[in-house]
N, CA, C and O of each residue as an XYZ file, in Angstrom:
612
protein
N     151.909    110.642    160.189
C     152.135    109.320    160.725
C     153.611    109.124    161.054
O     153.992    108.740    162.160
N     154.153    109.315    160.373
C     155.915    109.641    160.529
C     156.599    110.429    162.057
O     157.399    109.932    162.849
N     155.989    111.725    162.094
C     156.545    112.112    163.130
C     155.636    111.581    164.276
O     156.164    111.446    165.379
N     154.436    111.294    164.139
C     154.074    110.466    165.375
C     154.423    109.373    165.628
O     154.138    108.817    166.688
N     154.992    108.940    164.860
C     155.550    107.032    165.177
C     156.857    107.986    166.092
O     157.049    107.934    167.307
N     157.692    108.896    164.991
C     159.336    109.039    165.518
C     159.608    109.433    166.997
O     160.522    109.071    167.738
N     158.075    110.666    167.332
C     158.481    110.781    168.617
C     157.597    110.294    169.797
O     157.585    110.823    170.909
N     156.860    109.224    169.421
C     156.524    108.020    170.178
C     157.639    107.276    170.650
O     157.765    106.976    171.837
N     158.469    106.960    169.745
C     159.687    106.007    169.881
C     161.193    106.782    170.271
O     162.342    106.349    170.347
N     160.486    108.364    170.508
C     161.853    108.956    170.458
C     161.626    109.305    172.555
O     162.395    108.899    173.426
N     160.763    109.869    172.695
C     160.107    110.169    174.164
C     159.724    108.420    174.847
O     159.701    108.026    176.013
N     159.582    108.019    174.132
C     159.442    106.582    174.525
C     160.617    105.842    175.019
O     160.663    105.476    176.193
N     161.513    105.618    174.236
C     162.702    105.364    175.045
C     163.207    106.051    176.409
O     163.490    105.501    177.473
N     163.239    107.525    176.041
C     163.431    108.157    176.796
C     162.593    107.737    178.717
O     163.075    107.668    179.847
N     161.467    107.597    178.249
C     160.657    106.978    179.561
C     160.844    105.394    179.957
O     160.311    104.812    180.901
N     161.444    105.036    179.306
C     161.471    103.692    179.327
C     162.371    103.658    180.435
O     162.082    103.169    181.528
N     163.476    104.188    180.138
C     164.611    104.664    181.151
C     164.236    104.783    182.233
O     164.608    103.961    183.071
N     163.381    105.828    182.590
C     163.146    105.809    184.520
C     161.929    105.153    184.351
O     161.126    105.224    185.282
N     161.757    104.790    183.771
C     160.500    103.656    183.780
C     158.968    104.075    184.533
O     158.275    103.619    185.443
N     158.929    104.809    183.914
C     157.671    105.929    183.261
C     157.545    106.702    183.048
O     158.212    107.589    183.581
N     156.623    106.974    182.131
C     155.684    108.368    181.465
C     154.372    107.408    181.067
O     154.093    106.251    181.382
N     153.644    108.470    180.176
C     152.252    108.446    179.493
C     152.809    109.004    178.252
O     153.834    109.684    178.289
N     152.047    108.694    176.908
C     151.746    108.660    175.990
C     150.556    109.418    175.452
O     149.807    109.426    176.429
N     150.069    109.923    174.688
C     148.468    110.099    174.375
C     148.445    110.451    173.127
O     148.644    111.655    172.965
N     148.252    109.758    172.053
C     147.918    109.861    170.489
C     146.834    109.890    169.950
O     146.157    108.868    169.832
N     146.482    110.962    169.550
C     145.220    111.362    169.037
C     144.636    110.843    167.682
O     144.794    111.528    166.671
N     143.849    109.449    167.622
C     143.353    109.184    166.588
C     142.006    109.697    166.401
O     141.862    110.915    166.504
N     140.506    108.618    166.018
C     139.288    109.329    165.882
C     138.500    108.394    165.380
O     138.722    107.486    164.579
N     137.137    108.877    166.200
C     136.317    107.677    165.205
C     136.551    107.299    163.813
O     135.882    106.324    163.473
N     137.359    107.824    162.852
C     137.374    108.071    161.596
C     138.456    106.567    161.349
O     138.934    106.243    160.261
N     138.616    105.958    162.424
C     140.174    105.064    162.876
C     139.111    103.694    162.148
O     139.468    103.195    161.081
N     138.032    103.278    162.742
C     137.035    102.382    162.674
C     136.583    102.458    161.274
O     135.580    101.799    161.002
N     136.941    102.898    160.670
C     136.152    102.840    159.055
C     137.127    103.280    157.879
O     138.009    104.124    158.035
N     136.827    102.500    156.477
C     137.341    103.197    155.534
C     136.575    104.566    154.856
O     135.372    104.511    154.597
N     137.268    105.636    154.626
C     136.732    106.888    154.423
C     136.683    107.239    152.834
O     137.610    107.758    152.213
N     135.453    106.865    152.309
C     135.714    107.767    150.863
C     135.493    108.663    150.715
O     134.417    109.068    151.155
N     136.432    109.619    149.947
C     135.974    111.232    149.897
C     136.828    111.569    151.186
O     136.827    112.790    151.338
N     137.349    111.106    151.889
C     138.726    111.247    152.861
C     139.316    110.210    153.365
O     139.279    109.721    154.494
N     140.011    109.846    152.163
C     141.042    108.503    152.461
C     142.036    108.241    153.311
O     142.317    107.241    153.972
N     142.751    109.780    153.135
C     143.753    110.003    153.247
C     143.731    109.935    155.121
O     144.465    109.320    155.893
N     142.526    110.875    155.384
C     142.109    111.167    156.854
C     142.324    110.321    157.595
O     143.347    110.202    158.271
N     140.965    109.285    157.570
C     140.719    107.634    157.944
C     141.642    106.819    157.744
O     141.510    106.085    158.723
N     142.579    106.381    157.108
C     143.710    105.859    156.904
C     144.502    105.959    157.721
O     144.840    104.953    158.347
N     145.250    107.610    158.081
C     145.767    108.355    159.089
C     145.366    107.564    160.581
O     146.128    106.864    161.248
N     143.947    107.899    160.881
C     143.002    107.740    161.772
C     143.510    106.209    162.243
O     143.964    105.951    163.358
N     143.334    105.254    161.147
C     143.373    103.579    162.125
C     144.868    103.211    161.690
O     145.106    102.003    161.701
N     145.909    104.057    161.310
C     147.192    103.803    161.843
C     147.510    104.617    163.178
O     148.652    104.640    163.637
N     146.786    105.068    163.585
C     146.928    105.716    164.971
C     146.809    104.656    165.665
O     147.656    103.917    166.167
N     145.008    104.620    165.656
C     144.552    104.097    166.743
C     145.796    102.657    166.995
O     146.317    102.388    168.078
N     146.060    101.839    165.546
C     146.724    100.271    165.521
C     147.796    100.596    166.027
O     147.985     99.905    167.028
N     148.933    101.586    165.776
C     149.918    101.662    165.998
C     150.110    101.669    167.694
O     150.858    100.952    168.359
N     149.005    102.917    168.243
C     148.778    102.978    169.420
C     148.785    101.369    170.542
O     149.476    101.108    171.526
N     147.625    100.508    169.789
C     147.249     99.777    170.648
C     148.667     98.669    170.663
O     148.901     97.919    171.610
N     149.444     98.751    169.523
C     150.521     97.788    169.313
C     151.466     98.150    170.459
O     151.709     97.337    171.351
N     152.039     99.474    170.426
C     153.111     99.716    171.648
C     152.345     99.586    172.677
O     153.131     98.893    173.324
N     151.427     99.690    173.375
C     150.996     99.690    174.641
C     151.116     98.365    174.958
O     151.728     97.931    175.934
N     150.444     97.621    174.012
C     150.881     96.085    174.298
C     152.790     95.827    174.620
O     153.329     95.190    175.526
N     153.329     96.506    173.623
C     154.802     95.854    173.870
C     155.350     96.754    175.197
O     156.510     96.481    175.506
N     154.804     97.608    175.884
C     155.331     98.171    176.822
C     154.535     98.274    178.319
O     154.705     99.003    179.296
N     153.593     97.195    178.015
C     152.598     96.837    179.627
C     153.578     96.439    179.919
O     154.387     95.976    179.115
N     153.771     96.531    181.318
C     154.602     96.041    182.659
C     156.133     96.871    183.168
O     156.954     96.723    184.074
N     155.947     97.759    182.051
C     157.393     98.643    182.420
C     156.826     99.731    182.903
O     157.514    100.537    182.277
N     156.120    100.379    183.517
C     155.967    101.246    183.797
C     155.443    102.899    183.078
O     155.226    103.983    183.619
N     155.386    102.464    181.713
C     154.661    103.559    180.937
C     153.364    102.206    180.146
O     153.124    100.999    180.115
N     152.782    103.825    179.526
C     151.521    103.594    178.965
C     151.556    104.747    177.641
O     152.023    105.871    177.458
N     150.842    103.835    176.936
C     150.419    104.631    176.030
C     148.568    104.697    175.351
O     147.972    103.681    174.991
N     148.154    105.657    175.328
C     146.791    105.968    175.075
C     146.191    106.486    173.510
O     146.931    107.181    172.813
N     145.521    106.299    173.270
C     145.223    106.684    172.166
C     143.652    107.294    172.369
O     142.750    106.668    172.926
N     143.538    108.530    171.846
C     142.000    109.293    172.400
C     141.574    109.168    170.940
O     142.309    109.548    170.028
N     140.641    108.748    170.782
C     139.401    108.358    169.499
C     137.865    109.728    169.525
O     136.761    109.577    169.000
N     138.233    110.624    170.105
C     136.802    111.615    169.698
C     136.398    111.261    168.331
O     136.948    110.679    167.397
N     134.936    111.959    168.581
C     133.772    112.037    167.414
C     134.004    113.218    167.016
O     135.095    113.780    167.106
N     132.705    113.814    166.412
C     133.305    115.351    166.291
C     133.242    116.289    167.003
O     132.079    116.551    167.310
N     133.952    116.915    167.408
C     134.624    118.213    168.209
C     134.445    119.783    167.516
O     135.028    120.262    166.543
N     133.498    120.328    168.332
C     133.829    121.599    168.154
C     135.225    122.879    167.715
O     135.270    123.980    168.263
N     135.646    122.688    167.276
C     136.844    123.033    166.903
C     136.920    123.735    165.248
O     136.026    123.638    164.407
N     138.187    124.417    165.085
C     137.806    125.042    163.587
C     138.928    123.510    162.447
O     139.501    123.604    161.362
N     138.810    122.629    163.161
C     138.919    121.632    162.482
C     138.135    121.158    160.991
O     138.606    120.411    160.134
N     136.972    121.752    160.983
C     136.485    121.273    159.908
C     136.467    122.537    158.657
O     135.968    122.148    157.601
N     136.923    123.898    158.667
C     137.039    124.867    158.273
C     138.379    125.001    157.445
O     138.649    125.245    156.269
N     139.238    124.676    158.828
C     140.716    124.683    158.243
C     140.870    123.249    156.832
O     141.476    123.235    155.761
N     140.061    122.290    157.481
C     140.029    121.419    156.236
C     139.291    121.407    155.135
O     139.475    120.596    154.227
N     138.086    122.616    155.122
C     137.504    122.790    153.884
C     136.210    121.803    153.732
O     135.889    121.442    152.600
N     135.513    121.395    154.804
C     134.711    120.430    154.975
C     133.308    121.137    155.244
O     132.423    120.450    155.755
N     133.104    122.201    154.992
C     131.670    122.891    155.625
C     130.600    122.045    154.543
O     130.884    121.691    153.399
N     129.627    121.890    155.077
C     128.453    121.176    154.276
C     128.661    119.590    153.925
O     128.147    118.940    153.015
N     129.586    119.174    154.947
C     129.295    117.800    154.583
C     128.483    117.418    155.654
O     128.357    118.023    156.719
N     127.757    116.030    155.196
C     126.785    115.834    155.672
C     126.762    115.472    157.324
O     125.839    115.845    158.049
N     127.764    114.793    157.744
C     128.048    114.698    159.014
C     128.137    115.783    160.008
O     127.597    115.810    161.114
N     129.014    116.814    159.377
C     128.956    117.659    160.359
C     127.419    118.553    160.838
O     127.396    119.361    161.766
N     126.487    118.276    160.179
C     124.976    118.619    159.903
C     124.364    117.524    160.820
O     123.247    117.839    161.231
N     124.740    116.520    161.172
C     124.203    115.248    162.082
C     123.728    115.034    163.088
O     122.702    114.438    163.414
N     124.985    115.857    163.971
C     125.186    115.823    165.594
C     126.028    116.915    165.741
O     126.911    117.513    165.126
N     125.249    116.958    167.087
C     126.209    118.341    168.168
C     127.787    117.814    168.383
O     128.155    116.755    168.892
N     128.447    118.699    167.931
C     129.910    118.222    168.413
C     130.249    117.941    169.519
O     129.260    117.336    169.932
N     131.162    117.956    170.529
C     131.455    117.469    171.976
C     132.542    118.879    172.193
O     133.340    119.315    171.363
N     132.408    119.130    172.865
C     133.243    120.724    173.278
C     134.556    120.274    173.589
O     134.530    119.577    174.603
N     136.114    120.453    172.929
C     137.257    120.385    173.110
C     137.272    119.830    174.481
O     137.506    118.685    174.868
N     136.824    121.416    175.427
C     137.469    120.874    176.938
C     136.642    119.380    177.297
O     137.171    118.976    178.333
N     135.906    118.707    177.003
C     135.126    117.758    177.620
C     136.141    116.778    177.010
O     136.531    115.911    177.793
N     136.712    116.742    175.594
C     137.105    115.752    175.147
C     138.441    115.900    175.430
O     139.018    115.153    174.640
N     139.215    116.431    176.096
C     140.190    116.788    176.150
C     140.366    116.187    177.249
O     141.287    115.375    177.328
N     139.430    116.469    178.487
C     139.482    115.879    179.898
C     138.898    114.417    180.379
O     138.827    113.801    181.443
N     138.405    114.137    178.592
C     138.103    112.069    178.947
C     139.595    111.489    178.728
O     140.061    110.437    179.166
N     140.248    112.532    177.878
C     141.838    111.513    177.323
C     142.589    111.646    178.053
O     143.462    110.780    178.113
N     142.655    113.079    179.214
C     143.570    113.003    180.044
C     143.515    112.039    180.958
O     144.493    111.352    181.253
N     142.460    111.925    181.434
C     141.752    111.030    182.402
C     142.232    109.370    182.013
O     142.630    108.518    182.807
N     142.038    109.238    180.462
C     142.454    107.985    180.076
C     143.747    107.395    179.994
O     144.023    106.198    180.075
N     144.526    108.380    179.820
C     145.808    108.620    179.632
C     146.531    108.209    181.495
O     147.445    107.394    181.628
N     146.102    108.710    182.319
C     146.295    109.082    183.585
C     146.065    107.235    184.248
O     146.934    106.695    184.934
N     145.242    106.800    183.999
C     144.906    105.742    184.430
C     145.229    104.906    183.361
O     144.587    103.857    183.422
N     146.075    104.984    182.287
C     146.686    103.445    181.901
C     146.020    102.837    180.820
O     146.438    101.843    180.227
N     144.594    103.668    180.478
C     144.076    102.976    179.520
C     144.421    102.715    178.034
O     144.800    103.701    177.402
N     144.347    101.558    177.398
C     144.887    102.026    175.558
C     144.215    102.934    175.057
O     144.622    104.041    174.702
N     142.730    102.350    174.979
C     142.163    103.286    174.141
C     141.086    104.155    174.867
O     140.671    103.756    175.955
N     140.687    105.126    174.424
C     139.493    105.823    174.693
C     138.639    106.348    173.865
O     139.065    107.041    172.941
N     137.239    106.120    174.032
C     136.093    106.434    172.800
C     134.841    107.523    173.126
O     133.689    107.595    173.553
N     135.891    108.259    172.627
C     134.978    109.519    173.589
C     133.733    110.123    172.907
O     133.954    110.588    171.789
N     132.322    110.216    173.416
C     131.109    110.499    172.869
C     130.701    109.879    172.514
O     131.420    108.892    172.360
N     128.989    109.684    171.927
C     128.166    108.580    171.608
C     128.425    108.252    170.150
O     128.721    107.129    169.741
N     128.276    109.412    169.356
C     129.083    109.053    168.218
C     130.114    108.459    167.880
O     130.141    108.102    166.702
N     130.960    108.231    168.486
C     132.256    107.264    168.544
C     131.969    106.010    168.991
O     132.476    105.108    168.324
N     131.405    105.736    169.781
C     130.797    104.229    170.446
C     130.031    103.951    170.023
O     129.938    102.725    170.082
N     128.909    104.597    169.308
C     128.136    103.854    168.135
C     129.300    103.776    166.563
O     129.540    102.897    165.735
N     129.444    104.209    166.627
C     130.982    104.387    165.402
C     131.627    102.976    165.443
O     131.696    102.072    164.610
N     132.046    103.108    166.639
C     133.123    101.733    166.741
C     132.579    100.405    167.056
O     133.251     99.398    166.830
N     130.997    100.322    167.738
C     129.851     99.422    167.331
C     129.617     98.818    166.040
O     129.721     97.633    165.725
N     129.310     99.744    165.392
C     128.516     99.753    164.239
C     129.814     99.110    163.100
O     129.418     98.519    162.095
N     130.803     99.214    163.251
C     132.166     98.937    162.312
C     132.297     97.673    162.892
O     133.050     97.105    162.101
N     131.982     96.728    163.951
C     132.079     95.452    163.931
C     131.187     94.899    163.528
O     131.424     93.772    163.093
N     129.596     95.452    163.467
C     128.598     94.266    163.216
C     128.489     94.817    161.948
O     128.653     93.906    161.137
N     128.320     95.714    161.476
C     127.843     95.906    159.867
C     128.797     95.770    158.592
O     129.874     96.366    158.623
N     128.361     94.823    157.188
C     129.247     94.545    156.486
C     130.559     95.967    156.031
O     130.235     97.152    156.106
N     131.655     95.619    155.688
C     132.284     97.119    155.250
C     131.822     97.460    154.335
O     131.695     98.684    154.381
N     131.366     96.937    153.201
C     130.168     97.789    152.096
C     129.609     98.631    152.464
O     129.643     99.671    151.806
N     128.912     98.573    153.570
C     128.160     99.173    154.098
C     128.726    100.392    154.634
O     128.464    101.503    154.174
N     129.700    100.126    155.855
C     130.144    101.555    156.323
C     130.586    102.597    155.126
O     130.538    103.819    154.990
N     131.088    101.374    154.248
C     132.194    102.306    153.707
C     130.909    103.590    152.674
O     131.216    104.687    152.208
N     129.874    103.071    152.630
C     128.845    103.875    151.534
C     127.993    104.594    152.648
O     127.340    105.576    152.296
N     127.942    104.168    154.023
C     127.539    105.169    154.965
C     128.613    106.802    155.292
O     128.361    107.963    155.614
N     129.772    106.045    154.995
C     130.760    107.329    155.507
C     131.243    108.132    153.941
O     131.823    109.199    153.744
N     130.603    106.872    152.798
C     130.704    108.408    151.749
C     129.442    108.713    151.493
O     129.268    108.887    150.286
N     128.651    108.826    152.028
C     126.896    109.541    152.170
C     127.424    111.096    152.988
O     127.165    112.262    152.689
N     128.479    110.363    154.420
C     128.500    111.000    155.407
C     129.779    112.275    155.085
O     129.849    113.269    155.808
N     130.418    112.127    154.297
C     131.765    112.390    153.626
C     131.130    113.631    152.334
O     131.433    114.737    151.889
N     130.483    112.970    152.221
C     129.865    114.212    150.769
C     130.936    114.588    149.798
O     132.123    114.333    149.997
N     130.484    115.197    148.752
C     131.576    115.272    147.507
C     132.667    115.641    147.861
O     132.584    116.819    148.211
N     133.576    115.292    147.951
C     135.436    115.717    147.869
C     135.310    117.194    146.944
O     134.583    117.711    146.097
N     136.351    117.429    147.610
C     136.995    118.921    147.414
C     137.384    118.405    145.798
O     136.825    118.915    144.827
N     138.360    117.386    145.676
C     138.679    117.052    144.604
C     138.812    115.615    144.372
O     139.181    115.063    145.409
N     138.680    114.960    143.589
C     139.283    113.644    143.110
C     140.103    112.682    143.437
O     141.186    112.922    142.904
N     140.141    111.644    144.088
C     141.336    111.131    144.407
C     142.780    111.048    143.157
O     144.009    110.994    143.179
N     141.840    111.078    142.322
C     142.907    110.871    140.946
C     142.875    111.611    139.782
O     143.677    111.375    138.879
């Protein structure tokens, strides 16, 4: 979260100057919910997405943008490198293939948009986190989360 704020604000200025660039910060459905059994993740996740949608607001009309890409899950050795095999989510749904998700954010990015919610899983994701109580998500995404590697404490 640190070095993405620093060189948001560090390349950011920088564009501010000739008065544009693009932005593109990679948060995740994981942004829309609290995560038990990956706190740390989801936490990560909706200081992206917030942080994201905050500068774009303070920098409409100058000539940059900033985007924030929200994928579901992605094919990638993302869930390996994190030690996540057999949780229940990744058992759910077909992932979305890098290049597909790669080429909704550019796309989003390109045209100015804040956010982007790429795949059905994410748009039911970010659905489902406004109408249903957070009790709820939060015991759907540790169903979906499955036992932690270790303990929070």
């Amino acid at each position: 979260m640190i070095t993405l704020t620093h060189l948001t604000y560090l390349y950011g200025r920088e564009m501010r100057k000739h008065h544009f660039g693009r932005i593109l910060n990679v948060a995740s459905v994981a942004a829309a919910f609290a995560g038990p059994n990956m706190a740390l993740y989801y936490a990560s996740k909706a200081f992206v997405l917030s942080f994201t949608e905050a500068v774009a607001e303070e920098v409409r009309g100058t000539g940059l943008s900033v985007t924030a890409l929200c994928p579901g899950p992605t094919g990638t050795s993302f869930g390996v490198n994190a030690r996540m095999e057999g949780r229940n989510f990744l058992t759910m749904v077909e992932p979305m293939s890098p290049k597909a998700v790669v080429q909704r954010g550019y796309r989003a990015m390109m045209t100015g948009r804040t956010a982007v919610y790429v795949g059905p899983v994410t748009k039911v994701g970010f659905f489902a986190a406004r109408i249903l109580p957070r009790r709820v998500t939060r015991a759907i995404c540790k169903w979906a989360n499955g036992t932690p590697g270790r303990p929070a404490f």
